[in-house]
KOLPA-827014 format. One record per residue (C-alpha): residue number from 1; chain; x, y, z. Coordinates in steps of 0.5 Angstrom, whole numbers, plus 2048, in hexadecimal, padded with zeros to 3 digits. Layout:
BEGIN
<atom n="NUM" chain="A" X="X" Y="Y" Z="Z"/>
...
END
This chain:
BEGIN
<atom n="1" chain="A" X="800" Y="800" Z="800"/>
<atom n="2" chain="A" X="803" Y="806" Z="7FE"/>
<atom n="3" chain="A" X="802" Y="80E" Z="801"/>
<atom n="4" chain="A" X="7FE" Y="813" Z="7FD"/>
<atom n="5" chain="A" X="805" Y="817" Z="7FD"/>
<atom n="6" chain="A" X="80B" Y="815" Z="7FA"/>
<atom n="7" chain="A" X="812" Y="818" Z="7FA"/>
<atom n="8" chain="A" X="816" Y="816" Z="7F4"/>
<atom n="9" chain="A" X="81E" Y="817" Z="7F4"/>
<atom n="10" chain="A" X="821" Y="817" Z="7ED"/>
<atom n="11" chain="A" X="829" Y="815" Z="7ED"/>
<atom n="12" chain="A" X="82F" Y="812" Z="7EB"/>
<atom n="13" chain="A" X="834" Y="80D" Z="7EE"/>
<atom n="14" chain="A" X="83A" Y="810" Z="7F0"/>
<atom n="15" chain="A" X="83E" Y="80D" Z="7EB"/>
<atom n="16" chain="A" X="844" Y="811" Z="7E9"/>
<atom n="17" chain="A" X="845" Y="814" Z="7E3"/>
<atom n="18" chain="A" X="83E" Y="811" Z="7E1"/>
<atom n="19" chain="A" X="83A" Y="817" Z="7E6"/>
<atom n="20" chain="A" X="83A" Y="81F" Z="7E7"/>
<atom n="21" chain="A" X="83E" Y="81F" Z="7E0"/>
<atom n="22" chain="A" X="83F" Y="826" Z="7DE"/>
<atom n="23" chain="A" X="842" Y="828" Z="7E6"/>
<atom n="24" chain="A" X="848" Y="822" Z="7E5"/>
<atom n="25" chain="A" X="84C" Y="827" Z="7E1"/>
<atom n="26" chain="A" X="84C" Y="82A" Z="7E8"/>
<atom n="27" chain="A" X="84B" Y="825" Z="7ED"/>
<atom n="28" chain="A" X="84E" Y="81E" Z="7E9"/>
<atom n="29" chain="A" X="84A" Y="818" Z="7E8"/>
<atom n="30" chain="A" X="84B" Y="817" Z="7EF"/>
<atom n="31" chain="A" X="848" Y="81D" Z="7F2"/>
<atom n="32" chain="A" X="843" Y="81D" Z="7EE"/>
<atom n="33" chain="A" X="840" Y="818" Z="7EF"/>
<atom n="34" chain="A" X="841" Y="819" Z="7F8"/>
<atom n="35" chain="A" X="83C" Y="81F" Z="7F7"/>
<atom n="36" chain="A" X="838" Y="81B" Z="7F3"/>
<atom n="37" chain="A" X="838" Y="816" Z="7F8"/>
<atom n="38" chain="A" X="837" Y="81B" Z="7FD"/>
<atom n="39" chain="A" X="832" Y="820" Z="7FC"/>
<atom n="40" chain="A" X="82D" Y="819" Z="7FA"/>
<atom n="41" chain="A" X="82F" Y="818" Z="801"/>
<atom n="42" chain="A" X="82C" Y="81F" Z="804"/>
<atom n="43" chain="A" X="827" Y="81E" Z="7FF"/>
<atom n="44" chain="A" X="825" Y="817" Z="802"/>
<atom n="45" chain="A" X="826" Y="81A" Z="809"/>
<atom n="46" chain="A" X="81F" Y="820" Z="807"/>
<atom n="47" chain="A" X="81C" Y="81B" Z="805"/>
<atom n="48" chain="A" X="81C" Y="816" Z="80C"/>
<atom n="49" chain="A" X="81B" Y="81C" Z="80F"/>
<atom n="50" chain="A" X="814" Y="81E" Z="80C"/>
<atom n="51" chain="A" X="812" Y="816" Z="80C"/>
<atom n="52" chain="A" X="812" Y="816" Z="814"/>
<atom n="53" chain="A" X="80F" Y="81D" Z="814"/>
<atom n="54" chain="A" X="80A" Y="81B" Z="80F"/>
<atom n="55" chain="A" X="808" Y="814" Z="80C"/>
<atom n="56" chain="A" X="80C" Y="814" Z="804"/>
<atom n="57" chain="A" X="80E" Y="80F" Z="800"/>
<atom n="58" chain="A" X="815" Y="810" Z="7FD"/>
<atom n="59" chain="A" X="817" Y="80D" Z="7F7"/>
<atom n="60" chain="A" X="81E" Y="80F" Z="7F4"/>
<atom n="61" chain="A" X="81E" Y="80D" Z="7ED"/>
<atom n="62" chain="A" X="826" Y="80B" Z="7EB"/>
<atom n="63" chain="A" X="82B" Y="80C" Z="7E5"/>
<atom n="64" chain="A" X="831" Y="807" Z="7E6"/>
<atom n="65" chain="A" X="833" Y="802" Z="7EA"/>
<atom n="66" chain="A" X="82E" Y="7FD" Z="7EC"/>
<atom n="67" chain="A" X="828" Y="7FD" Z="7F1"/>
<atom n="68" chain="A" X="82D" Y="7F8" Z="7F6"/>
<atom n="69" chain="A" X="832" Y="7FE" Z="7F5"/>
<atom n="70" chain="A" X="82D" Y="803" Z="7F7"/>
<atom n="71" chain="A" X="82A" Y="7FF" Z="7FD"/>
<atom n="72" chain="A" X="832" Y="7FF" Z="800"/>
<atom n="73" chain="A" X="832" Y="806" Z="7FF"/>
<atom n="74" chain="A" X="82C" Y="809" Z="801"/>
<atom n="75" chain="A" X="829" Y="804" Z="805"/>
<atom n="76" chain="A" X="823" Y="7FE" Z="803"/>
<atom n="77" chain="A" X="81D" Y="803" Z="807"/>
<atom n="78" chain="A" X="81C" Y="807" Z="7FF"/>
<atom n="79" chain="A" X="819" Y="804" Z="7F9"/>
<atom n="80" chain="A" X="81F" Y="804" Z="7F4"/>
<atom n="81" chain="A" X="81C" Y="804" Z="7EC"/>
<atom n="82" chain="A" X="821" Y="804" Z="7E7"/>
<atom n="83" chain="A" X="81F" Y="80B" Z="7E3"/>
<atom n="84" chain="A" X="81C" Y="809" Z="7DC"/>
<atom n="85" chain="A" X="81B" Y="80E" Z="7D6"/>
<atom n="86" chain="A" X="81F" Y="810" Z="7D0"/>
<atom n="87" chain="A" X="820" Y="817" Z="7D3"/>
<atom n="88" chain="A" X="81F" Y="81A" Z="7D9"/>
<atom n="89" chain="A" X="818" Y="81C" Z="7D8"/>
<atom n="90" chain="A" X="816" Y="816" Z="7D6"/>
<atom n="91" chain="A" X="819" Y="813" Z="7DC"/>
<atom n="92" chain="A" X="815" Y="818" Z="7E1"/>
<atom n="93" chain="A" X="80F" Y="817" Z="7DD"/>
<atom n="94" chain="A" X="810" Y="810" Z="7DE"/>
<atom n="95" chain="A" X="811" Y="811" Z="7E6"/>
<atom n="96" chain="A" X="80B" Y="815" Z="7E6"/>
<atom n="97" chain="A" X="807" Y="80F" Z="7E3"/>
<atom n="98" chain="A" X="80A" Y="80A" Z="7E8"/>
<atom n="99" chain="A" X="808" Y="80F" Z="7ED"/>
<atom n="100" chain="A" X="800" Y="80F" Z="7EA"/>
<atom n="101" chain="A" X="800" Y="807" Z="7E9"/>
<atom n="102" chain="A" X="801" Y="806" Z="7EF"/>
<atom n="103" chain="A" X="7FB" Y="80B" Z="7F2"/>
<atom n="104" chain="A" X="800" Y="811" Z="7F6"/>
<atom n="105" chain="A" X="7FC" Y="817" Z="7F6"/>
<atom n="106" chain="A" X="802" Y="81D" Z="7F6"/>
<atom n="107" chain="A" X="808" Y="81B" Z="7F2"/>
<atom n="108" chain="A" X="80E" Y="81F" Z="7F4"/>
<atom n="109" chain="A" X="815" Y="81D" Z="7F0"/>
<atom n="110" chain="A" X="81B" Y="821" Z="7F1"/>
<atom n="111" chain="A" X="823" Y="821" Z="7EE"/>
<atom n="112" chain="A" X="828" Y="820" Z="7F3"/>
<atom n="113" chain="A" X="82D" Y="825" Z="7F1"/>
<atom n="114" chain="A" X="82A" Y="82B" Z="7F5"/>
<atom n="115" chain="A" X="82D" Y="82B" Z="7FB"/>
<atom n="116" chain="A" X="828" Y="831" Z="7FE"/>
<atom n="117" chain="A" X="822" Y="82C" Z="7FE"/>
<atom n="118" chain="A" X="820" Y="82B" Z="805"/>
<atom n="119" chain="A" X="81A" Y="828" Z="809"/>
<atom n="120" chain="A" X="816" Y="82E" Z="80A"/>
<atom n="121" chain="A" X="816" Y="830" Z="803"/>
<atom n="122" chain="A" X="813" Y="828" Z="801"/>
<atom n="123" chain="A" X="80E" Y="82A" Z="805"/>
<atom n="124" chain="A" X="80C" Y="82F" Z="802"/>
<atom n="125" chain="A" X="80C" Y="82D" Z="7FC"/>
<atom n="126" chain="A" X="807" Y="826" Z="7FE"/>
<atom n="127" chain="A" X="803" Y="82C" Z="802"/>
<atom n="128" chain="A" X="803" Y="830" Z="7FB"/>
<atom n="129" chain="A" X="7FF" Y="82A" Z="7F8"/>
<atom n="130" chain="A" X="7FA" Y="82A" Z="7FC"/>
<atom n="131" chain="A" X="7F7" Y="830" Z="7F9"/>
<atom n="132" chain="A" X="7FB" Y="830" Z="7F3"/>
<atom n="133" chain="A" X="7FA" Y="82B" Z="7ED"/>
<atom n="134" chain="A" X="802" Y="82C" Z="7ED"/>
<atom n="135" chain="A" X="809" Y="82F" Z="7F0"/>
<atom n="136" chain="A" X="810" Y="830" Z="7ED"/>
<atom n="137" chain="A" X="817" Y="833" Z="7EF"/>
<atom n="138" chain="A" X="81A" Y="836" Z="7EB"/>
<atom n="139" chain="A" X="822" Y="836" Z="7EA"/>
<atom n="140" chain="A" X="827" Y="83B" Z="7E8"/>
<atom n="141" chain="A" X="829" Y="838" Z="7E2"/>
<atom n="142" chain="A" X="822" Y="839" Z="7DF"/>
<atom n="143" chain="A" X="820" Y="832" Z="7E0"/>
<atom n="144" chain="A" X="81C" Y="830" Z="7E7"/>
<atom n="145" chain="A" X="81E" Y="82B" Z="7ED"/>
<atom n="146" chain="A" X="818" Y="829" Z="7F0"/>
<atom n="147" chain="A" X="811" Y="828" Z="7EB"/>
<atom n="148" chain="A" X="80B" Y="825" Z="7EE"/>
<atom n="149" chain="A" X="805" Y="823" Z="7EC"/>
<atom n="150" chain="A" X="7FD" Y="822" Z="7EF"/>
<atom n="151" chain="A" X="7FA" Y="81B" Z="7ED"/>
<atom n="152" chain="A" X="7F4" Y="81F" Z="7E9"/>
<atom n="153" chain="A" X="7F8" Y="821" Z="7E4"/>
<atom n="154" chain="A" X="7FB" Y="81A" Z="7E3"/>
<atom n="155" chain="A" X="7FC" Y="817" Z="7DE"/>
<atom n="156" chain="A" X="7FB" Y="81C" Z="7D9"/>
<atom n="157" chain="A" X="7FF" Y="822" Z="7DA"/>
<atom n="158" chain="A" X="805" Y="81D" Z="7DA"/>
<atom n="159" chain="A" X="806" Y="81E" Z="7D3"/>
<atom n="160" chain="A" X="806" Y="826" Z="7D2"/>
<atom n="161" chain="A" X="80B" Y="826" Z="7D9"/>
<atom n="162" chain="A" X="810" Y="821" Z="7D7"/>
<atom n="163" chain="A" X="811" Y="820" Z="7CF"/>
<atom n="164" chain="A" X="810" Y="826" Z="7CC"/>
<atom n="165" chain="A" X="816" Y="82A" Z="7D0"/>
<atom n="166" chain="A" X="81D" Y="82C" Z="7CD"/>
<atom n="167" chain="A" X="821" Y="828" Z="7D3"/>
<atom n="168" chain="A" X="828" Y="82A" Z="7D5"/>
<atom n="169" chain="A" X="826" Y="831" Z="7D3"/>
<atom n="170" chain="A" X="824" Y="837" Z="7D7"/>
<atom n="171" chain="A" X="81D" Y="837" Z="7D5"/>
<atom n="172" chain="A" X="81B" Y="831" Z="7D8"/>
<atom n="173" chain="A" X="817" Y="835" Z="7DE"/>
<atom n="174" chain="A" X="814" Y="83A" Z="7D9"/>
<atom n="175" chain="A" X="812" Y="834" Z="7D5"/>
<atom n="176" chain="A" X="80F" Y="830" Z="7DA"/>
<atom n="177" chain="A" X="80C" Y="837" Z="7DE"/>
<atom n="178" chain="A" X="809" Y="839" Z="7D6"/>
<atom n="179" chain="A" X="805" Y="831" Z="7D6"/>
<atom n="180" chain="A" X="803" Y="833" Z="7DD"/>
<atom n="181" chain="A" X="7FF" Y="838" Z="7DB"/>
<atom n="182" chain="A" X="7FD" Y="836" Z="7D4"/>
<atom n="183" chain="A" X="7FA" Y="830" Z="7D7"/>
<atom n="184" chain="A" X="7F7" Y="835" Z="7DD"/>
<atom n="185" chain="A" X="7FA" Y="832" Z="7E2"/>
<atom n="186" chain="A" X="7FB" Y="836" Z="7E9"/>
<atom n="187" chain="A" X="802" Y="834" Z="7EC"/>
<atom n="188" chain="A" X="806" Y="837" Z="7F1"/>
<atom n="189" chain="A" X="80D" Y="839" Z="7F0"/>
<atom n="190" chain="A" X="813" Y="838" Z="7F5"/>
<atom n="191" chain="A" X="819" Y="83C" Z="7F7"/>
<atom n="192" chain="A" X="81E" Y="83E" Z="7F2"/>
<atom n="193" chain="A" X="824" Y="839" Z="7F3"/>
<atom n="194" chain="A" X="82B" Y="837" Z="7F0"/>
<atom n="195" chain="A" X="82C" Y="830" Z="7EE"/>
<atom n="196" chain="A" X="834" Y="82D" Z="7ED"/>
<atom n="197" chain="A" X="835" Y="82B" Z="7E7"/>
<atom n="198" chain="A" X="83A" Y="82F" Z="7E4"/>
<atom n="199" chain="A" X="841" Y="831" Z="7E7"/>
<atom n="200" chain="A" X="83F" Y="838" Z="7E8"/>
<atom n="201" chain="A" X="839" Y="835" Z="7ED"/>
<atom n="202" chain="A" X="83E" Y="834" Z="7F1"/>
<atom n="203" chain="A" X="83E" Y="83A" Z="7F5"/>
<atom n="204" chain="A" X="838" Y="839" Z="7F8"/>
<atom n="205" chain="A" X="839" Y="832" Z="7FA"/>
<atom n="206" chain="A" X="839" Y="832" Z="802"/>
<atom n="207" chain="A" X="840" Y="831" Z="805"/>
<atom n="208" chain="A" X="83F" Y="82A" Z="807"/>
<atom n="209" chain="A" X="83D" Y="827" Z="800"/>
<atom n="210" chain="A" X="844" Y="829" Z="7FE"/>
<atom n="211" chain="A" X="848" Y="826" Z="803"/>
END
């Protein structure tokens, strides 16, 4: 028996020189991949931190390694999916039917490279869909880090929100917002915040992630 609400985590494996790409000409393959490692971490400690507070399923849907792999690092309490789809859209668009399949009434799926995310503005974000139909976060880069979705509006927004956006680009949050608000959808928006991704990023890493 699943929750009405359901976090969904999207990651990847720290496998050196496999993950966080673009900072290994600053980092090396190796701390790349520890940030990786490390800013999943802190994201997973939120996420245990808004299920004691209120009852949430977390799902953390994976890239690399094996689900073996990721019960060593992460623990065996989460429900690891591999993520499916020819691109990032389609793999969102696929978690959130997942999410509808198996009844949850508030699907929220978030990246992992946003160390800014905390608990507080999670439940925030549930807390918006109550009276939204939904809710996103948008990052500086121009994309977005956190998108959730009310189930009244699945499955049939699926479609404009995750396969008719130009992805890795600057417009995807104005893209995403525009079909939105094409389809008269009322959705709350988040705080502006950084995701790392870049070398230049770095400067608004916490201290603790890089050392």
């Amino acid at each position: 028996m699943y929750a009405p609400r359901r976090l969904i985590l999207f990651t990847r494996f720290p496998q050196p020189g496999t993950t966080k790409t673009r900072l290994i000409p600053q980092l090396g393959p190796h701390g790349a991949a520890e940030l990786q490692r490390k800013m999943t971490e802190l994201m997973i400690q939120q996420a245990l931190l808004l299920r004691s507070d209120q009852a949430t399923d977390i799902f953390v849907y994976y890239d690399g390694g094996t689900v073996r792999q990721m019960e060593q690092w992460l623990g065996k309490e989460f429900r690891y999916v591999k993520q499916h789809g020819k691109d990032i859209g389609m793999r969102m668009y696929n978690a959130f039917m997942d999410g509808y399949t198996d009844g949850a009434e508030h699907i929220i799926l978030i990246g992992c490279d946003i160390p800014a995310i905390d608990t507080p503005l999670l439940k925030k974000a549930f807390s918006d869909l109550t009276s939204h139909t939904a809710v996103i976060g948008p990052s500086t880069d121009g994309g977005y880090y956190l998108i959730g979705i009310h189930r009244q509006a699945l499955p049939w927004l699926l479609s404009s929100l995750f396969t008719d956006i130009t992805w890795s680009t600057s417009k995807v949050c104005k893209q995403t917002i525009a079909a939105l608000k094409k389809h008269h959808i009322t959705f709350a928006p988040l705080p502006l915040l950084p995701d790392i991704d870049r070398p230049d990023d770095l400067d608004t890493l916490p201290s603790e992630l890089l050392g």
